[in-house]
N, C-alpha and C positions, 0 to 999 in steps of 0.2 A: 547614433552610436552611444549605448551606455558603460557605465562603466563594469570590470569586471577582474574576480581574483581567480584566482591560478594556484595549488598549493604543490609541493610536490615531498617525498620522505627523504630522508638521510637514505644511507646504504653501507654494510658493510659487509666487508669478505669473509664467510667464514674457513675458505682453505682454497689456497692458492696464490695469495700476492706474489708479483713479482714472476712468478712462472709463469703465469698467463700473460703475458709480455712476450714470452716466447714460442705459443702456440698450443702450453698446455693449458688442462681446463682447470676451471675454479667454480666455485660455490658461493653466489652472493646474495644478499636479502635485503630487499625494503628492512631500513628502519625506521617505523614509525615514531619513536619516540621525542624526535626531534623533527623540522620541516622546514623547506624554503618556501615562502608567499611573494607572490608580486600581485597586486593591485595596478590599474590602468584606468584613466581620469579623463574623459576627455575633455577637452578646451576650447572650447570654438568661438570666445574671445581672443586668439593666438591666431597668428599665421600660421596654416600648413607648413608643416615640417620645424617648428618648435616642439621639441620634445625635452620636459625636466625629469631626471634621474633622481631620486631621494632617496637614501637610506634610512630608513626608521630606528633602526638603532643607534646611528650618528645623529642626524638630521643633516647629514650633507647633501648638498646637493650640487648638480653639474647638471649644465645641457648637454644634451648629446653630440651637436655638435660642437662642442668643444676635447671630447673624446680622441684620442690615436685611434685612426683606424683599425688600429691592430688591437685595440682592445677589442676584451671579447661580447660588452654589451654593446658596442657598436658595429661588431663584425656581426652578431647577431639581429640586427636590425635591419642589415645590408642586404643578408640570407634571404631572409622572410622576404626582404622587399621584390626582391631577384624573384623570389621565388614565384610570386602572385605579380609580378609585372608590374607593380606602383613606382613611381617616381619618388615621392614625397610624404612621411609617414603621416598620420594626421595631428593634429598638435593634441599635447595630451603630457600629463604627469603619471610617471610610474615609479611608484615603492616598493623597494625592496624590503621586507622582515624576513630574518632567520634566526631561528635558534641554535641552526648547526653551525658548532664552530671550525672555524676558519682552520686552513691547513694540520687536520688532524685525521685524514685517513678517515671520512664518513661519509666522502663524494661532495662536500659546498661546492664546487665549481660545477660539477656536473648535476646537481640540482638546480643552481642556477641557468643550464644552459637548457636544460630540458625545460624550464619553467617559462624561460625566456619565449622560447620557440613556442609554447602551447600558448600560453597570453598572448603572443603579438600576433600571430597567425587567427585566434579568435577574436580577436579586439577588432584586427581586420574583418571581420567575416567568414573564415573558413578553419571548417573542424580539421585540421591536418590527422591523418592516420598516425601509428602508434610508429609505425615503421616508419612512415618519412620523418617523425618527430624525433624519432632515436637517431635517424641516418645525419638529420642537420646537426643533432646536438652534437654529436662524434666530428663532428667538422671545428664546432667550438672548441670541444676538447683538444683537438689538437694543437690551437692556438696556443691554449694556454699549457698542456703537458708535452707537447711534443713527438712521441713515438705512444698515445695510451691505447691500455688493451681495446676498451668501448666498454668494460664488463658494468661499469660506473653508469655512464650514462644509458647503458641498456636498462639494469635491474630497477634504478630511478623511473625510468619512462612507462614499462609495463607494472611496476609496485608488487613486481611475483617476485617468489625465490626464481634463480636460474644456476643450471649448469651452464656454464659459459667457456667456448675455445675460441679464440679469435681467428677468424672467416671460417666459422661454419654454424649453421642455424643453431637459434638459440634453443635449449632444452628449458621448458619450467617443471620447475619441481613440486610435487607434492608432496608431504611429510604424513607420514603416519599417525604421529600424535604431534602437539604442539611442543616449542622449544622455547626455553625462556633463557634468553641473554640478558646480561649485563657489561655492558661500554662503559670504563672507565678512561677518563682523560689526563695522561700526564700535566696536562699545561706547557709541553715543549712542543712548538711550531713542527710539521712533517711537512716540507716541501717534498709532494712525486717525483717531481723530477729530478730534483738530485738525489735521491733515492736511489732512481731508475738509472744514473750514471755512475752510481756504486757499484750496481751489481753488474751493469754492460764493462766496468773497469775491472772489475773483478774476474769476469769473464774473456774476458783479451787479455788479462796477467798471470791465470790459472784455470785454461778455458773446462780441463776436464775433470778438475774437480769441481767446479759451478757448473757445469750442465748435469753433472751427475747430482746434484742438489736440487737444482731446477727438474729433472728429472724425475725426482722422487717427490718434491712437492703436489707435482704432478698423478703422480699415482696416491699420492694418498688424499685429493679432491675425488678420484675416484671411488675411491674407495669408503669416503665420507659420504655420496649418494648412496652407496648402495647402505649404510649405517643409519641414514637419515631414515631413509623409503620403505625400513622394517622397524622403525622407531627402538634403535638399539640406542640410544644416549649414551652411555656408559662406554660403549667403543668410539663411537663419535667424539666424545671429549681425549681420549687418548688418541685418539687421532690427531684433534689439535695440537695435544701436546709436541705431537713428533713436527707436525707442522712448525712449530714455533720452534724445535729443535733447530731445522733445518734454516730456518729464517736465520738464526742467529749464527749460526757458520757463515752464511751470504752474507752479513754483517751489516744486518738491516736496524737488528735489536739497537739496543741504550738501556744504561743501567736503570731509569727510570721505568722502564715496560716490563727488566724482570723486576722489579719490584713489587708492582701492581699482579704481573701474574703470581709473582709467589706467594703473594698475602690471599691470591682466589685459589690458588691448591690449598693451601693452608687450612683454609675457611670452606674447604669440600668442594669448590667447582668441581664439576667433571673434566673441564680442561679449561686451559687459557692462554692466549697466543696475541701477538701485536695483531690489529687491524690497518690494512691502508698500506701506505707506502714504508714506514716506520720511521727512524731515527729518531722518533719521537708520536706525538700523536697518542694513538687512542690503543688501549687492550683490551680484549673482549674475552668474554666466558661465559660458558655453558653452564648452565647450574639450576638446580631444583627449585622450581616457584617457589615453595615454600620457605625457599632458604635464600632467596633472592635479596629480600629487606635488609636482612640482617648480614651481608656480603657488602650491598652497597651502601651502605653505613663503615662496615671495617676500612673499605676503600678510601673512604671522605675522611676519614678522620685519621689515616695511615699515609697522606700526601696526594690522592687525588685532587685533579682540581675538578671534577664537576663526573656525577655516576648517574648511568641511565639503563631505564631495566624496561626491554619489550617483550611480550611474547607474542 
């Protein structure tokens, strides 16, 4: 048994959070700019079933068993083991490195859980398909978010764009011409799931005007395929913009996200809107490769805490 890494991208939505929660579709992308890696070590000076967790960016570390099982790297070991009929995993060190940051609307949890499940299932011996890879990681996801779309741990697992509605097959998407985003990060924490119990409170305190929100989020994911799939940019980013509108009546935004978006109209994005779950977290924008540089610099230096630019 040797050893072996695993890498897996960021993700982020470009239209739909939060709607696709309730059946409408959304539009989300590998982003490459940032990734989660696990690395796996084996040990075979160790007992079977010593397993050590490191994080490379801390240097902590924990055995696995000493884990809740209800955490999700250990619920994730569980799965795999379930799943291939092993008792006992094999004794072995695995490291986590990431550069996506933590609770900001870019999928960390669901890059980890996709990363999880492709490393330990080949570390064992077995190439798991794409689809059973997505279907366990959606199982971790729920541990840790509770009611999620999947649209996370889907577009991390295949690394395509996708149209995505939650239970129905996935659409991937092809763009016409390429799109060049930039992800700026407030630097305030975005827990999903209290997020997602803002807008379900919001939704049981004023149901028909949030579905009629959610509603329209909805159609304008659609209507961003079909802006994408003729390489219209210029409607596409007004798209977002509405999108971001409508986020912000669901009372996702923070004055920190319109900050960041309004300094990217400012500075010519074609649009710009929260990513993720919001209350904080990350805003993304459409915007001209060539004007990309000189956007995420206005960003760093107007209260971002950290700009990243894919195409």
């Amino acid at each position: 048994m040797t050893a072996l890494t695993v890498k897996s991208p960021a993700k982020t939505i470009l239209f739909g959070e939060h709607a696709v929660v309730y059946g409408h579709p959304a539009i989300a992308v590998p982003f490459n700019a940032v990734h989660l890696k696990i690395s796996i070590f084996p040990r075979p000076d160790l007992p079977s079933g010593t397993v050590t967790i490191r994080n490379a960016q801390s240097g902590f570390e924990q055995l696995l068993a000493d884990l809740e099982h209800a955490h999700p790297i250990h619920a994730a070991f569980q799965l795999v083991m379930q799943q291939l009929e092993i008792d006992a995993f094999p004794a072995s060190d695995l490291v986590i490195s990431s550069t996506i940051p933590i609770a900001s609307g870019l999928g960390s949890s669901a890059a980890l859980s996709v990363t999880l499940m492709r490393s330990l299932s080949q570390f064992l011996g077995t190439r798991f398909t794409d689809e059973r890879i997505n279907q366990l990681a959606f199982e971790i996801e729920k541990i840790q978010h509770g009611s999620p779309s999947g649209i996370d741990n889907t577009v991390i697992t295949y690394n395509r764009p996708v149209f995505f509605a939650k239970g129905k097959p996935v659409e991937f998407l092809g763009f016409s011409k390429p799109i060049t985003l930039i992800v700026a990060d407030t630097g305030i924490p975005s827990l999903t799931k209290e997020a997602i119990r803002l807008v379900k409170a919001n939704l049981e305190a004023e149901p028909q005007v949030n579905q009629d929100l959610l509603s329209q989020i909805g159609r304008i994911a659609k209507d961003a395929r079909q802006a994408l799939s003729q390489g219209n940019i210029e409607v596409a980013g007004q798209l977002m913009n509405e999108n971001q509108a409508a986020l912000r009546s669901l009372g996702v935004s923070s004055i920190e996200l319109e900050h960041l978006v309004q300094i990217a109209l400012e500075e010519g994005a074609f649009g710009a809107k929260l990513c993720g779950g919001g209350m904080g977290g990350n805003m993304i924008a459409l915007v001209d490769e060539n004007a990309a540089q000189n956007l995420q610099q206005s960003l760093l230096h107007q209260g971002a805490a950290s700009a990243w630019i894919a195409t």
